[in-house]
GUKOLLUM-609999 format. One record per residue (C-alpha): residue number from 1; residue in three letters; x, y, z. Coordinates in steps of 0.25 Angstrom, whole numbers, plus 5000, padded with zeros to 4 digits. Example, Ala and Ser with C-alpha at 12.3 -4.5 7.8 and 13.67 -1.06 7.14 Angstrom:
<rs>
<r><k>1</k><r>ala</r><xx>5049</xx><yy>4982</yy><zz>5031</zz></r>
<r><k>2</k><r>ser</r><xx>5055</xx><yy>4996</yy><zz>5029</zz></r>
</rs>
This chain:
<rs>
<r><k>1</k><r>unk</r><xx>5000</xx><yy>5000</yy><zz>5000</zz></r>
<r><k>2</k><r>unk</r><xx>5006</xx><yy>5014</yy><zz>4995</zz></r>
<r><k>3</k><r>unk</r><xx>4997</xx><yy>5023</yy><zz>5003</zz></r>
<r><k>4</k><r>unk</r><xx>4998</xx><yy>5024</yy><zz>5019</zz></r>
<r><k>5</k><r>unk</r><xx>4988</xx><yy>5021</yy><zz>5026</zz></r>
<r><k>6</k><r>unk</r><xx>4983</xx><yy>5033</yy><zz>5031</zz></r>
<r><k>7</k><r>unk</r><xx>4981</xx><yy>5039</yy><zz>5017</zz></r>
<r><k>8</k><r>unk</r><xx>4971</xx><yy>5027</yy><zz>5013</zz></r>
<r><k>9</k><r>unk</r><xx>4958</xx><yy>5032</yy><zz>5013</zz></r>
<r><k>10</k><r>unk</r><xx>4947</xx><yy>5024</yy><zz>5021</zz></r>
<r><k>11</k><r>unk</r><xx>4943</xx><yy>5015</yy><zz>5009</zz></r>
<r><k>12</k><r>unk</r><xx>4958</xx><yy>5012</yy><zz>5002</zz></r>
<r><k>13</k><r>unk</r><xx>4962</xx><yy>5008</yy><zz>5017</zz></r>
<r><k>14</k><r>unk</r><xx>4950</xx><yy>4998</yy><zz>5020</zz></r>
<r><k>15</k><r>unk</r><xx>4952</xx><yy>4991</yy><zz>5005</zz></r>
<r><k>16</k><r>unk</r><xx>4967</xx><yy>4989</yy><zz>5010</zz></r>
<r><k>17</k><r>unk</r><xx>4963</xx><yy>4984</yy><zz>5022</zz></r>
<r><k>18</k><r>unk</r><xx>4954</xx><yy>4975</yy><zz>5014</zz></r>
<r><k>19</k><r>unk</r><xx>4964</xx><yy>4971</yy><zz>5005</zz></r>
<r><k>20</k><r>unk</r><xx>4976</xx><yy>4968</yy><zz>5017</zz></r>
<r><k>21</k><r>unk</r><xx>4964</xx><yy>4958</yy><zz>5024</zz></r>
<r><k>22</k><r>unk</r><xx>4962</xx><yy>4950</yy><zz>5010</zz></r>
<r><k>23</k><r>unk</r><xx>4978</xx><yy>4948</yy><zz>5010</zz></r>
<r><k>24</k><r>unk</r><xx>4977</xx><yy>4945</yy><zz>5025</zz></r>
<r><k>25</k><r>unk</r><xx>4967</xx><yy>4935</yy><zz>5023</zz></r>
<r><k>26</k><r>unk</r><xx>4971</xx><yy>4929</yy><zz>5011</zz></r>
<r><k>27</k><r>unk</r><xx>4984</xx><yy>4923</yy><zz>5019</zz></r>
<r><k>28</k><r>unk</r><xx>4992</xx><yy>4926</yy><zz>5006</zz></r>
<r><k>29</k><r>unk</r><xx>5001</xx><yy>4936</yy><zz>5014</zz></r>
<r><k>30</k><r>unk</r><xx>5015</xx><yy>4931</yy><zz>5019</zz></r>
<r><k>31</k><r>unk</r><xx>5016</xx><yy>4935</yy><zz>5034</zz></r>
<r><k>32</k><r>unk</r><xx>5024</xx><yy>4947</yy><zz>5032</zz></r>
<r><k>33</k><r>unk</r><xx>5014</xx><yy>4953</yy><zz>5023</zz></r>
<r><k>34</k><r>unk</r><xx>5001</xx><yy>4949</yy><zz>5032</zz></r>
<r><k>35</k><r>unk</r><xx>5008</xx><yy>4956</yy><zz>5044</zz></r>
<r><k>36</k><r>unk</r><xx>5010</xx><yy>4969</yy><zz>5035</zz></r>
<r><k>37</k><r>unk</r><xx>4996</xx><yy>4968</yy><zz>5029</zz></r>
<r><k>38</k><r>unk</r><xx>4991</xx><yy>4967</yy><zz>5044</zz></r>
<r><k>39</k><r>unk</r><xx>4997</xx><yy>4978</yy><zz>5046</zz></r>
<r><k>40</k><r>unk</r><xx>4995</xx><yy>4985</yy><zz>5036</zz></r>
<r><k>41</k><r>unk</r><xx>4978</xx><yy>4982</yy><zz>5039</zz></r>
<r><k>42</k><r>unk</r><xx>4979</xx><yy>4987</yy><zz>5054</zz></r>
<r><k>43</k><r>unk</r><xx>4984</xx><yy>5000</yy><zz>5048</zz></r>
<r><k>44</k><r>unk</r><xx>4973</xx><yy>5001</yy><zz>5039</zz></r>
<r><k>45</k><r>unk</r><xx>4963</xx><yy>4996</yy><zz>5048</zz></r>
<r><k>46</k><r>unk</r><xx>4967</xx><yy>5008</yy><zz>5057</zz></r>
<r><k>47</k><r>unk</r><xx>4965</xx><yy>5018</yy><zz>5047</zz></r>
<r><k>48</k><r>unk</r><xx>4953</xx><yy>5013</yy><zz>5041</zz></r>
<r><k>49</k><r>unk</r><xx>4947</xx><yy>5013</yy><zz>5056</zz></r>
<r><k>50</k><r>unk</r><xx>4953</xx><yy>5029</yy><zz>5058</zz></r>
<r><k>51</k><r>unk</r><xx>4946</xx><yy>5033</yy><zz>5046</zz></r>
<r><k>52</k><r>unk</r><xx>4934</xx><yy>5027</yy><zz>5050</zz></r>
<r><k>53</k><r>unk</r><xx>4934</xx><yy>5034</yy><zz>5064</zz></r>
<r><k>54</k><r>unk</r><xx>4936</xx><yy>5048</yy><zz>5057</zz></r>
<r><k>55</k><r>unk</r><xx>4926</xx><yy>5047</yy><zz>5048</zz></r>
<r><k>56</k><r>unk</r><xx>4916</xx><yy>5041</yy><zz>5059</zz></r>
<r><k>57</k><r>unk</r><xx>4920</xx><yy>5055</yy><zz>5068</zz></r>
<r><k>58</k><r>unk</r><xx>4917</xx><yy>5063</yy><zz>5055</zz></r>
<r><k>59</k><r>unk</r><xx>4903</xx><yy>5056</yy><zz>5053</zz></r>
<r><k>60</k><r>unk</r><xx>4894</xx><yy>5066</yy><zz>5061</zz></r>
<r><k>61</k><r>unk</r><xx>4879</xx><yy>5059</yy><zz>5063</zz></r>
<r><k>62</k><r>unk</r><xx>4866</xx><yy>5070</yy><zz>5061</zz></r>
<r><k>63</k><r>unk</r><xx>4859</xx><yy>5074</yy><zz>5074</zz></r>
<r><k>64</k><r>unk</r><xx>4844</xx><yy>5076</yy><zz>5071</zz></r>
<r><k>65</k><r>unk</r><xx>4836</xx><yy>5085</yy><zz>5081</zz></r>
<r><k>66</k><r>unk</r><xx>4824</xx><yy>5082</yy><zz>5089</zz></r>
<r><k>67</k><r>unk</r><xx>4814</xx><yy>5086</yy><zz>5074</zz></r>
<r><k>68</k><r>unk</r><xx>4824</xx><yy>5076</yy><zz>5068</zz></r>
<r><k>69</k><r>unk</r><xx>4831</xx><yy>5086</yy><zz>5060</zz></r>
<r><k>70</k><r>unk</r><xx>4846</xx><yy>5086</yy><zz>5060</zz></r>
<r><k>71</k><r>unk</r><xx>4852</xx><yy>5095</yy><zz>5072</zz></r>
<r><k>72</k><r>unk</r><xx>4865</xx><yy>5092</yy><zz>5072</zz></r>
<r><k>73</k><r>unk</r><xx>4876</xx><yy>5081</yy><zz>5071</zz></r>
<r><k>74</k><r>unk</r><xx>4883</xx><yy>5071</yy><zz>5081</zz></r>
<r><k>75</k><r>unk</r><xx>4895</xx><yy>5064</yy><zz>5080</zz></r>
<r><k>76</k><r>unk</r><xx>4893</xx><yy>5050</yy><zz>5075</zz></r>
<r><k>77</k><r>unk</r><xx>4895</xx><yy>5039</yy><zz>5084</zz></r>
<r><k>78</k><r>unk</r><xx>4896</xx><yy>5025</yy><zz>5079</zz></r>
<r><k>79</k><r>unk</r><xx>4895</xx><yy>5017</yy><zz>5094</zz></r>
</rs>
């Protein structure tokens, strides 16, 4: 992979991710190359997962008022 990680956008750093678990599980890979592509996925799994939470922190949820019209907006909360 040419590009660092952290210039991957959301999508191109899933489809790697996607890619390195076929290769894991395909057994194909000699040991050396298994434990780099391990690695390698941890990072991207960190990333995609950062990326995730900035964009949940951006997403904002519409508060309506007591006639059911919009008043305002909250954080979203996902629990």
């Amino acid at each position: 992979m040419d590009t660092p990680i952290a210039e991957l956008s959301f999508e191109d750093a899933l489809k790697r991710l996607e890619e390195i678990v076929r290769q894991l599980e395909s057994g194909e890979a000699k040991l050396d190359d298994a434990i780099h592509l391990y690695e390698e996925g941890t990072r991207l799994r960190q990333q995609c997962a950062a990326r995730l939470d900035a964009a949940q922190a951006r997403i904002e949820a519409i508060r309506l008022g007591p006639d059911g019209r919009p008043a305002g907006t909250t954080p979203f909360d996902a629990g």
